[in-house]
N, C-alpha and C positions, 0 to 999 in steps of 0.2 A: 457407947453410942451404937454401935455393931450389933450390939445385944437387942436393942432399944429398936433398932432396924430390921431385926431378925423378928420380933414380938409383935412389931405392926404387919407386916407380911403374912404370921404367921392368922393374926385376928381378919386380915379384910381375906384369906383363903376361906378361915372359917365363917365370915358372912357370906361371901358367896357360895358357898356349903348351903347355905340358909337358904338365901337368897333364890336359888335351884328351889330348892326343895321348898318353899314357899310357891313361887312359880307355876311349880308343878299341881301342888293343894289346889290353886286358884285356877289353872284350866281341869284340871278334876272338879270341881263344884262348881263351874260355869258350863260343862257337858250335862251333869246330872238336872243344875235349872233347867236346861234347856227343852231337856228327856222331859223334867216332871210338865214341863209348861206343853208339850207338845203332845200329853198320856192327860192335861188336865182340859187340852180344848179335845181331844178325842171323846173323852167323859162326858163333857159337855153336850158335844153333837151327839151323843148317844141318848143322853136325856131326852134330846129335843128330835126325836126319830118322830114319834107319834105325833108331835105339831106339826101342824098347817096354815100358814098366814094367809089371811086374805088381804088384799089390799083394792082399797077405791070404795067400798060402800059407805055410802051417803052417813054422817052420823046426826041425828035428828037429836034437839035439844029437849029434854026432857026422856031420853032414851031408856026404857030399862033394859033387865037381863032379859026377859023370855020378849019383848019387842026384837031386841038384839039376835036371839035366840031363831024365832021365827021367820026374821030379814034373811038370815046364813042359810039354817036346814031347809029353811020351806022354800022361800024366792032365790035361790041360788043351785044350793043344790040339786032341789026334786024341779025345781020349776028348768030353770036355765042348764043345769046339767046329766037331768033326767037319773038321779042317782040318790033312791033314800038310806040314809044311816041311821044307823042303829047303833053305833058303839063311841058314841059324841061324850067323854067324860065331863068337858065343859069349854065353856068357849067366852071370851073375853078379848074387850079394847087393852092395847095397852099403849104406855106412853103420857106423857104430858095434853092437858087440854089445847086445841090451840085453835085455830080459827080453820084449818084441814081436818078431813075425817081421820081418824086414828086408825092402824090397822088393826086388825082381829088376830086372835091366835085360837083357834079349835084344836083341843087335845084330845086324842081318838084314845081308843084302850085297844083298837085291830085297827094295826097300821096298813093293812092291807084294802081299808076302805080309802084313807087316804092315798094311800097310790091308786087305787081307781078313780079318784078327782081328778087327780095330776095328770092321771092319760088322757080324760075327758077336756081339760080346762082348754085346748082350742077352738070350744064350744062358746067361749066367753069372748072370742076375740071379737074386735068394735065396739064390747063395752069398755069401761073404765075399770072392773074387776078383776084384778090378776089374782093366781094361788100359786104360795110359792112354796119351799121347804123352809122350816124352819131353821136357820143355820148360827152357833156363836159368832161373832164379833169378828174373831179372829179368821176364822172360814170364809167368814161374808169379805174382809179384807181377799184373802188368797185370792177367791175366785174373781173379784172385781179385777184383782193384777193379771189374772191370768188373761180375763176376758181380751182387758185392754191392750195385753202386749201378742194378742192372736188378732188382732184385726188385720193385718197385712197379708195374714192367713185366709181370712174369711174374703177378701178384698179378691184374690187369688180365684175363688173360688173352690177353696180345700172346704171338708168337709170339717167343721168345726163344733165340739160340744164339751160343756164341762160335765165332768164328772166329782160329784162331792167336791174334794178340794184339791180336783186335778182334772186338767183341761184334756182332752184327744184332738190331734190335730190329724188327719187323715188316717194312717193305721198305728199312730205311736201316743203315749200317755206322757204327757210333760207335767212338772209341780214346781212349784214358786220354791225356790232357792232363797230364804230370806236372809243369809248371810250375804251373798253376791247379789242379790235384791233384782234378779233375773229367773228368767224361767230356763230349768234345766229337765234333759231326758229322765224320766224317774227312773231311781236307781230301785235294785232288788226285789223287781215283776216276778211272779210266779206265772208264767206265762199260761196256766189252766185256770187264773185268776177271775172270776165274773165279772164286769162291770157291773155296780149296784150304784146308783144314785141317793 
């Protein structure tokens, strides 16, 4: 019986042997998801550099491409923000039909005309036409939390602005902590670092 007691002792050390060392496997391959998922929405925002959403243009039933085409380039851009392009690869509604105008996506091949939109688009204020960045899913998430949990900020009167997918709250860079589901000081600033939007 002693034997018998010695043998099960000896098996439930070596499952928690296992046990550990299992443990261990499963937060090693819940780190690396986490890496790939966060290297997979960076990939993504990188794709979508060169896009430019517009948002609020009227969509007319019966619409084609080069109606569509001429609405963006001609009445928006050269008309309302004094700025013609030349490097428009193509530009399209996208989304579901629905009884709201859809917005637009303009993919530029020189993203540097795009950001000349973006400094201009105060030009638009009063109408219904916003331009924004194109951002994944998951970015578009961050930033909303960040906005939302700086408002006591802005309330204040700090000076408040995101960046990509990290907010500036007067001279400091904070980023959505989705484990703690809170916003935390970002950690491992190169302090020669540029703000780039």
């Amino acid at each position: 019986k002693v034997e018998q007691i010695e043998v099960t002792v000896e098996e439930t050390k070596e499952l928690r042997n296992q046990m550990t060392t299992i443990e261990k496997n499963v937060t090693s391959v819940q780190a690396e998801l986490t890496e790939c998922q966060r290297k997979l929405v960076d990939l993504e925002d990188r794709s979508r550099r060169n896009n430019l959403m517009v948002f609020g243009v009227r969509e007319d039933s019966g619409e084609t491409a080069d109606m569509l085409r001429s609405k963006v380039l001609y009445g928006i851009f050269v008309e309302k923000l004094r700025i013609r392009t030349n490097s428009v690869e193509r530009l399209y509604r996208v989304g579901r039909k629905t009884n709201r105008s859809r917005p637009i996506i303009v993919k530029f091949f020189d993203c540097n005309e795009k950001d000349n939109l973006l400094k201009k688009r105060r030009l638009l204020k009063g109408s219904q036409i916003t331009l924004e960045h194109d951002y994944s899913w998951a970015t578009l998430q961050k930033r909303k939390q960040l906005w939302e949990s700086s408002k006591r900020n802005c309330d204040k009167g700090e000076n408040v602005f995101l960046i990509h997918d990290k907010i500036n709250i007067g001279n400091d860079i904070f980023e959505w902590d989705d484990a703690k589901g809170e916003v935390c000081k970002e950690k491992n600033r190169p302090s020669n670092r540029r703000n780039v939007t």
